[in-house]
C-alpha positions in Angstrom: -98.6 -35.9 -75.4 -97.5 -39.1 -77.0 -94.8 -41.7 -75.5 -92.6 -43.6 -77.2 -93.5 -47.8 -76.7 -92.9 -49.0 -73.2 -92.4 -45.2 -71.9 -94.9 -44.7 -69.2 -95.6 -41.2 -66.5 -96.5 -41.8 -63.0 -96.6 -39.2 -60.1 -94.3 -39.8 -57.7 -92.8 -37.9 -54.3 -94.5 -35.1 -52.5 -97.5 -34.8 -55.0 -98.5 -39.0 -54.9 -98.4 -38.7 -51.0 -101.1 -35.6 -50.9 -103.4 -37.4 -53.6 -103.0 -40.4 -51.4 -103.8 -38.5 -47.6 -106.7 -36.5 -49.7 -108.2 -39.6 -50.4 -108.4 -41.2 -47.1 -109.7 -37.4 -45.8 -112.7 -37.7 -48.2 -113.7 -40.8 -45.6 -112.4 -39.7 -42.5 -113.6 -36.3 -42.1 -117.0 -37.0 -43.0 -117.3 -39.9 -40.6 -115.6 -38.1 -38.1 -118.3 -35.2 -38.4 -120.8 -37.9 -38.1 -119.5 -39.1 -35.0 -119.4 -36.0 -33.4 -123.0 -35.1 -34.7 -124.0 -38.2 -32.9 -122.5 -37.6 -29.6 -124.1 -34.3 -29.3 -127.0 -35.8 -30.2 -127.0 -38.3 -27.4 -125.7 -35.7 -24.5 -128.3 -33.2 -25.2 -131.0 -35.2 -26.4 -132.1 -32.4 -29.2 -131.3 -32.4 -32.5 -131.7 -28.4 -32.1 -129.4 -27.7 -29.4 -126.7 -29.9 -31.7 -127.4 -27.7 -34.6 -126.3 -24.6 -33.0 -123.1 -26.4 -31.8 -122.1 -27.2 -34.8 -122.8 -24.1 -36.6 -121.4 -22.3 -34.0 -118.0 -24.0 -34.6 -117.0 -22.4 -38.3 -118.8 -18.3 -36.4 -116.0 -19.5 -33.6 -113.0 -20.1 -35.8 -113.6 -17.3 -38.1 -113.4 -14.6 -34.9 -110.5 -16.1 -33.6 -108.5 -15.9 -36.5 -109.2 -12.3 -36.5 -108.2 -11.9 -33.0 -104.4 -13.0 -33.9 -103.8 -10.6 -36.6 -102.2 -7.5 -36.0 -102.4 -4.4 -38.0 
């Protein structure tokens, strides 16, 4: 698409403020996964037992969200 001189696009509203939150989520979320990997780590004192946690945690959702639907 071609502009006309001094004619410029920019997102703006709803759109701008998602691009913005996923942005900061690509930090937090890993370094909030990291934290929790670490406390685990320290309160069971095996990297194996905090494996299982955290796997366990996506088995866990995924059965619960079952539980609420209704056919």
């Amino acid at each position: 698409m071609k502009l006309p001189p001094g004619v410029r696009l920019a997102w703006v509203g709803p759109f701008r403020h998602f691009e913005c939150a996923k942005e900061k989520l690509k930090i937090v979320v890993p370094l909030t996964l990291l934290l929790v990997f670490l406390l685990l780590c320290f309160n069971t004192r095996s990297l194996i037992e905090t494996g299982i946690v955290l796997l366990s945690v996506p088995f866990s959702l995924i059965g619960s969200s079952t539980s609420w639907t209704t056919t």
